[in-house]
C-alpha positions as CSV (number, residue, x, y, z in Angstrom):
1,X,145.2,93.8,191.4
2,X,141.8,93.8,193.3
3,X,141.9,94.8,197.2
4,X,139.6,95.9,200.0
5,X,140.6,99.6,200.3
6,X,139.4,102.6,202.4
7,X,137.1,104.8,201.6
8,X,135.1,107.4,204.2
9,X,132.3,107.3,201.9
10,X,131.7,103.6,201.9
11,X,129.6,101.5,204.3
12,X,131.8,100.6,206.9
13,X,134.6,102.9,205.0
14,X,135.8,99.3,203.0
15,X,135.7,99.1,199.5
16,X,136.9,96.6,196.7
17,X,139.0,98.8,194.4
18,X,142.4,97.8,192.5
19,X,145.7,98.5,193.8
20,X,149.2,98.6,192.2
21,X,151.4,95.4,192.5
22,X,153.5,95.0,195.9
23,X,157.0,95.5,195.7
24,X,159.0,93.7,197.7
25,X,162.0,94.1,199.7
26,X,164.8,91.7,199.8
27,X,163.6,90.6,202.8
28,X,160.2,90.1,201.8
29,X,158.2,87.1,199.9
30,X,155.3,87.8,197.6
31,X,152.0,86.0,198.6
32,X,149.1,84.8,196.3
33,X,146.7,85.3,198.6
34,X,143.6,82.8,198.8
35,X,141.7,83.6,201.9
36,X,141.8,86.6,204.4
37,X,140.0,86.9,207.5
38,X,138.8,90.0,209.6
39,X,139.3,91.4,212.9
40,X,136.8,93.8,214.7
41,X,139.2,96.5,215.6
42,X,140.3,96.7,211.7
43,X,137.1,96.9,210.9
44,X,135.7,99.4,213.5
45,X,139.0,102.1,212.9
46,X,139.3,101.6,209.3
47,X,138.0,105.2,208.6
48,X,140.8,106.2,210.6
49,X,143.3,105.3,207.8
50,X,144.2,107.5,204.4
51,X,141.9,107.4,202.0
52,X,143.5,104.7,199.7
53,X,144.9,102.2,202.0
54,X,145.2,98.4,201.9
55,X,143.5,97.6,205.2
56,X,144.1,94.2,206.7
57,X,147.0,92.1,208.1
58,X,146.0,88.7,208.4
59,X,146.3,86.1,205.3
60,X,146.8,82.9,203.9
61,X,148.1,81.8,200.6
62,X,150.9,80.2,198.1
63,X,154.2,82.0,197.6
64,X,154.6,83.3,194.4
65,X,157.7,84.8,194.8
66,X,160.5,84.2,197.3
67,X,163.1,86.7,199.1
68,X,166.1,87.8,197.5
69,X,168.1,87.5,200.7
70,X,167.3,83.9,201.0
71,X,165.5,83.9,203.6
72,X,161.9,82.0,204.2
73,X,159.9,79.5,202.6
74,X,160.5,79.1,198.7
75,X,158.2,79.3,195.5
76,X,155.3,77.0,196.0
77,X,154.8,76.8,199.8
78,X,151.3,77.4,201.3
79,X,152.0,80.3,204.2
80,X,149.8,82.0,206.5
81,X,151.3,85.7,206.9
82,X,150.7,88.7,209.4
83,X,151.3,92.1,207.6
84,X,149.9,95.4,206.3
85,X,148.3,95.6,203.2
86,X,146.8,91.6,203.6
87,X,143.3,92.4,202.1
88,X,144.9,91.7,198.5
89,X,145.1,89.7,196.2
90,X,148.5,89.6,196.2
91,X,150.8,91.1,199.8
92,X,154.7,91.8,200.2
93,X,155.8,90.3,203.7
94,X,158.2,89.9,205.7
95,X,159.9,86.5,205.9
96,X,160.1,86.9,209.7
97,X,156.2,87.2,210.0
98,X,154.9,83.5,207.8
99,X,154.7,80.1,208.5
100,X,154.0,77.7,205.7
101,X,150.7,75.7,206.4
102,X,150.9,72.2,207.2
103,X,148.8,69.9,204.7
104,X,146.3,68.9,207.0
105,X,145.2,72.9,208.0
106,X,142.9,74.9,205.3
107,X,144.0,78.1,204.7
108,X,140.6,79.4,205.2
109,X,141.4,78.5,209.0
110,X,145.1,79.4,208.6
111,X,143.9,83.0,207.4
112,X,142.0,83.1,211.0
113,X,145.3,82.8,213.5
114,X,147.8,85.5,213.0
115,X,146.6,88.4,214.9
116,X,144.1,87.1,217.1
117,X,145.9,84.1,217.6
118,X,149.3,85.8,218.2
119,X,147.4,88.3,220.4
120,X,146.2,85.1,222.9
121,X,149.2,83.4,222.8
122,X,151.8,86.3,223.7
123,X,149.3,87.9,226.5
124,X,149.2,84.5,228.0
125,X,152.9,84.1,228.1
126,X,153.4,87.3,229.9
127,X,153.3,85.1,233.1
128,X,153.4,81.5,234.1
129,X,149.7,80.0,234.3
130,X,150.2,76.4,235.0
131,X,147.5,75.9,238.0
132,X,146.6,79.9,238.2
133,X,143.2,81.3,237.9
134,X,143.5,83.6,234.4
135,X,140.2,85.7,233.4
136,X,139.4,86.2,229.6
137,X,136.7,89.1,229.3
138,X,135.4,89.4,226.1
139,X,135.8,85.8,225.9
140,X,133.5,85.0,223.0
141,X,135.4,87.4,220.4
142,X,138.2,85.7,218.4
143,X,140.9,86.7,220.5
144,X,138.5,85.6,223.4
145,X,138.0,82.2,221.7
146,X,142.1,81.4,221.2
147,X,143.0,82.3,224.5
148,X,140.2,80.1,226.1
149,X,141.9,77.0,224.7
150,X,145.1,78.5,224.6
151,X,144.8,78.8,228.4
152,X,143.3,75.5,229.2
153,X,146.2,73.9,227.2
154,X,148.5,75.6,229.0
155,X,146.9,74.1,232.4
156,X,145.1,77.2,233.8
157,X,141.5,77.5,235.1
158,X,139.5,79.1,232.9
159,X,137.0,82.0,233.9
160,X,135.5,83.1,230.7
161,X,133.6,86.4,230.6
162,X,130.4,87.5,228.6
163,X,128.5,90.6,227.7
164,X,125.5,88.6,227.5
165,X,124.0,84.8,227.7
166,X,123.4,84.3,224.5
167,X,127.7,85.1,223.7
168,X,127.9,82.2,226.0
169,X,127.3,79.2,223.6
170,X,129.9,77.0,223.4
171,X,132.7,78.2,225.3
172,X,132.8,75.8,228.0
173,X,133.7,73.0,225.2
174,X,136.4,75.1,224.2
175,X,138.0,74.9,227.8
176,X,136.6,77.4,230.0
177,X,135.9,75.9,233.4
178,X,133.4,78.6,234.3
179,X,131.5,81.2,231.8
180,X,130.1,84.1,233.3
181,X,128.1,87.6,232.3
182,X,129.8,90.3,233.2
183,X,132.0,89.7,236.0
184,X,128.9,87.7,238.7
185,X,130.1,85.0,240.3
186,X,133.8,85.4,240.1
187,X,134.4,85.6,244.2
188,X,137.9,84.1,244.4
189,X,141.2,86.4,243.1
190,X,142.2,85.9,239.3
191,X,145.9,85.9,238.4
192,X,145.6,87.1,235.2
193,X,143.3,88.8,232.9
194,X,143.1,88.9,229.6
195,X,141.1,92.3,229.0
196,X,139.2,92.9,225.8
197,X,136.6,95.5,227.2
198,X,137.9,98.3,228.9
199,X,135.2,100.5,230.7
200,X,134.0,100.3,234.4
201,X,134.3,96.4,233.6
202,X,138.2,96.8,233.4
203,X,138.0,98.9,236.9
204,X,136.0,95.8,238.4
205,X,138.3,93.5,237.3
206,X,141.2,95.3,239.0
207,X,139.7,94.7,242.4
208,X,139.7,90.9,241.7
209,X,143.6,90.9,240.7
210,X,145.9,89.1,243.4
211,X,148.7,89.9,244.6
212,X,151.4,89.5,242.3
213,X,149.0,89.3,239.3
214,X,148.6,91.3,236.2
215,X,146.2,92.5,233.4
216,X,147.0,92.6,229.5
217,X,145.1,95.2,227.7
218,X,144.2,93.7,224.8
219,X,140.9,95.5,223.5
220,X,138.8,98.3,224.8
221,X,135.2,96.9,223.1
222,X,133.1,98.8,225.9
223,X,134.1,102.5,224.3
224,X,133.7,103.5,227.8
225,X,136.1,105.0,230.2
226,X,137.8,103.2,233.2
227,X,137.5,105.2,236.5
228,X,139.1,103.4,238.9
229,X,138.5,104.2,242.5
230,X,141.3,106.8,244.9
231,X,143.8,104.3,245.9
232,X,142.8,101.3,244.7
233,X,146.1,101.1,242.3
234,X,147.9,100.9,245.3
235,X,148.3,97.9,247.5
236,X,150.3,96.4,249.8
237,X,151.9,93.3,248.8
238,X,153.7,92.0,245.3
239,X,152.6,94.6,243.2
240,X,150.1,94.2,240.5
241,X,150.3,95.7,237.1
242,X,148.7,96.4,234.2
243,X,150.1,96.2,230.9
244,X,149.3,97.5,226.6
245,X,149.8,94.5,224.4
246,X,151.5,95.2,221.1
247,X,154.1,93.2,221.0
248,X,153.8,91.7,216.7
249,X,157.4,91.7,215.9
250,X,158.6,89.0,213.9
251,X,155.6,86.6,214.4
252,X,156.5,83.7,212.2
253,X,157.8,81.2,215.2
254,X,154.3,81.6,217.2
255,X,152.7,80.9,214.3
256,X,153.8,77.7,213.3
257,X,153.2,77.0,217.1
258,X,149.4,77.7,216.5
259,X,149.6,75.7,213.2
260,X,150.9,73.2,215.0
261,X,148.1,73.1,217.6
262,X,145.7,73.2,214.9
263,X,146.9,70.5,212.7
264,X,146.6,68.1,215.7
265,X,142.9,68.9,216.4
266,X,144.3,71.1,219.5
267,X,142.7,74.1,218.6
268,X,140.2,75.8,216.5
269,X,140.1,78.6,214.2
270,X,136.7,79.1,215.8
271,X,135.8,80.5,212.1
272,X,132.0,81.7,212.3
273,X,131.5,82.9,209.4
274,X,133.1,82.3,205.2
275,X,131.8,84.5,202.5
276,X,133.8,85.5,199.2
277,X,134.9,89.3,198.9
278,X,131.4,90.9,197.3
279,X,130.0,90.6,200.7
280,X,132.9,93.1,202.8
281,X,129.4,95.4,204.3
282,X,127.3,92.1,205.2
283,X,130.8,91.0,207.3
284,X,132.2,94.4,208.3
285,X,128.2,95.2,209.9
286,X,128.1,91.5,211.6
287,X,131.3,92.2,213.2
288,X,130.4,95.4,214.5
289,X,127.0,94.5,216.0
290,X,128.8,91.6,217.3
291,X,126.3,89.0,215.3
292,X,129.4,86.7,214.7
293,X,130.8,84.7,217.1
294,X,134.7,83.9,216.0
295,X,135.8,84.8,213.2
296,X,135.5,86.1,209.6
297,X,137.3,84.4,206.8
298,X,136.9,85.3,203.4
299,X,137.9,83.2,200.0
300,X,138.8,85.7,197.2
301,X,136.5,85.3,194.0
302,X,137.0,82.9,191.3
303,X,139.3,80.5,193.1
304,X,138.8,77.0,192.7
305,X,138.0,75.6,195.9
306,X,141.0,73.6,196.3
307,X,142.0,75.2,199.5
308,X,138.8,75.8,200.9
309,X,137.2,72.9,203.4
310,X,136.2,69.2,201.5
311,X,132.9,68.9,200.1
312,X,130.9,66.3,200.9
313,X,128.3,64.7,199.1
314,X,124.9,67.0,199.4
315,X,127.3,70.0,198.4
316,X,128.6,70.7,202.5
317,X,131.1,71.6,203.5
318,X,133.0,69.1,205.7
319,X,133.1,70.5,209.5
320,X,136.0,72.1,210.5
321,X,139.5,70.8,212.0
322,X,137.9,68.5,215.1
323,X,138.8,70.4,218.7
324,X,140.0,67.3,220.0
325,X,140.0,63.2,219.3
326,X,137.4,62.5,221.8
327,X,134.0,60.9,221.2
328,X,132.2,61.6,218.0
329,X,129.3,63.2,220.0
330,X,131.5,66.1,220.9
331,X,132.5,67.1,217.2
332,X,131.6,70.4,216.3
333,X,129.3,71.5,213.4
334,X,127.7,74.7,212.3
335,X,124.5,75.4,210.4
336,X,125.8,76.3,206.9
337,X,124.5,76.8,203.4
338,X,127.0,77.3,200.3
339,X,126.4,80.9,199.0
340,X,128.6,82.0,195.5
341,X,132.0,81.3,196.2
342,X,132.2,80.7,199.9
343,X,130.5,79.2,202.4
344,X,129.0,81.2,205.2
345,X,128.5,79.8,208.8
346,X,124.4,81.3,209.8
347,X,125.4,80.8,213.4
348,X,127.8,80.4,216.5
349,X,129.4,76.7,216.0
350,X,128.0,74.3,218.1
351,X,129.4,70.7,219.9
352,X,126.6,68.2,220.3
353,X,126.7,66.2,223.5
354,X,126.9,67.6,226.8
355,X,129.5,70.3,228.6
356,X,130.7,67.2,230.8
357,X,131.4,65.3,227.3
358,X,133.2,67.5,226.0
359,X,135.3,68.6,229.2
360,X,136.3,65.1,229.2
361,X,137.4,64.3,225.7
362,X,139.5,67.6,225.6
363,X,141.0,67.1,229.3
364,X,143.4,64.3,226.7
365,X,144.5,67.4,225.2
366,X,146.7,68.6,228.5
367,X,149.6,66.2,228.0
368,X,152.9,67.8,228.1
369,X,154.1,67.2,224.7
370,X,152.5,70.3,222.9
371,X,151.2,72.3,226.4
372,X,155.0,72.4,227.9
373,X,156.5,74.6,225.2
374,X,153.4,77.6,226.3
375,X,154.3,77.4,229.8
376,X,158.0,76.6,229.2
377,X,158.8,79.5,227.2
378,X,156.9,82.2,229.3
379,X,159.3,84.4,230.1
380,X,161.3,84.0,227.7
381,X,159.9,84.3,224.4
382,X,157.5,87.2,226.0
383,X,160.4,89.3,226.3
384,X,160.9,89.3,222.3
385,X,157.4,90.6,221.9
């Protein structure tokens, strides 16, 4: 079968190559996979890996064979699964880590979720956020993106964080009650922060913690270290801590919980850019130089287009799952052309209408119904991460 594999000698250290057959345990189901999707860490450490390897762990697809425990979905269901070895055309997984895909959700979108999504979700959990102040650096990345609605579901206010202006398109329509560059303007104490950059930035950061509140190391994007100042990690007070995040084990409950926000226009994959498999150095490089804002999903080669978005008429592709049922001014839609066998997004999606429009239509999406269960459940379902 045909896979992305590493290589140290090719761009980006990704190659397609051919791969034996997975073998499954018994508590394993075989995917057909139909669309993958990228993450820049994978990306930027794939040389790292043996010469050889399957890189990847985020996928969508049909199950083509089911567990011999019997245990997960059956023959036939569409699943979006978090495992090694996902860049394939076919993957081994573990029942525990899948969710079949409602009708409604692509799988190109589906693909998206699992480790960024899963990333968001658990960091947010780590502590309750209903009416807290919860910072997001790195906010316009894909783990950025998911936890800015994520967090705004959940009832928080919002502090989004940018490396630069131009990362800072479209982010307030996603939920963020304030976007910033760099850390100017934050003057009041955060309660949480999401970190994705590490550096000096992270340092900063600290000194804005309150009492009581706590950072998730999520990422480290800066590549610089963090010098933190004598004594500053020690206050007086309720302490505040700082915490790695990890925590992927058995992942297949959060993601139907992500599925289901999708599938009732709650969130969005936030999918930037759709290409088929040829194109792995044009992706890999975009990711790197930080060119793509979201994330990367990729359709393998020669698939009818069944589970890719609708066309409509012109040869489009229709827009992707709407962020909310507001006005039809505030639906999103990227510049797109159709290139081979996928589509790929030229720039950062946009929402037409104004900030205030679009603050307004989603501010229907804070009922209880589907934000109770990611305040709820904080402390509970963290511990199982």
């Amino acid at each position: 079968m045909r896979a992305l594999i590493v290589d140290p000698d090719a761009p980006g250290s990704l190659r397609l190559g051919t791969n034996a057959e997975p073998q499954a345990a018994p508590h394993q189901l075989v995917v057909d996979v139909r669309h993958i999707s990228l993450n820049r860490g994978e990306v930027a450490f794939a040389g790292r890996l043996p010469a050889g390897t399957v890189h990847g762990y985020d996928a969508a697809g049909v199950v083509v064979r089911a567990a011999t425990d019997g245990t997960g979905p059956a023959v036939g269901a569409r699943v979006t699964a978090f495992g090694a070895g996902a860049w394939a055309q076919r993957m081994a997984v573990d029942t525990t880590a899948v969710a079949e895909v409602p009708a409604q959700v692509d799988l190109a979108d589906a693909a998206a979720l699992p480790m960024a999504g899963i990333t968001a979700l658990r960091t947010l959990r780590s502590r309750s956020i209903l009416g807290r102040r919860v910072l997001i650096t790195g906010a316009a990345g894909g783990v950025g993106r998911y936890a800015i609605q994520l967090a705004a579901l959940g009832g928080a206010h919002v502090i989004a964080s940018v490396g630069s202006s131009s990362r800072a398109d479209g982010l307030a329509e996603l939920g963020a009650h304030q976007v910033v560059v760099g850390l100017e303007g934050v003057d009041r104490p955060v309660d949480l922060i999401l970190d994705n950059v590490g550096g000096q930035q992270l340092a900063a950061a600290w000194e804005l913690l309150a009492p009581g509140g706590g950072v998730q190391n999520i990422g480290w994007a800066s590549d610089e270290p963090a010098v933190f100042a004598p004594y500053s990690l020690v206050s007086v007070g309720p302490p505040k801590t700082m915490t790695t995040f990890g925590g992927v084990h058995e992942v297949g409950p959060d993601l139907a919980t992500l599925l289901e926000f999708v599938a009732a226009g709650r969130l969005s994959p936030e999918v930037d850019w759709r290409g088929s498999w040829d194109r792995v150095t044009e992706a890999s490089q975009a990711l790197l130089d930080r060119r793509i804002a979201g994330k990367v999903a990729w359709m393998w080669s020669g698939r009818r287009p069944t589970d890719a978005p609708s066309r409509r008429a012109g040869g489009r592709a229709s827009p992707p799952v709407p962020r909310s049922p507001g006005p039809s001014r505030c639906r999103d839609h990227g510049r797109e052309r159709v290139v081979g066998d996928g589509r790929f997004v030229v720039g950062a999606v946009r929402a037409q209408g104004t900030a205030s429009d679009c603050r307004s239509s989603r501010n229907q999406l804070l009922s209880p119904p589907l934000s109770a269960p990611l305040v709820a459940d904080a402390g509970r379902r963290a511990r199982g991460c």
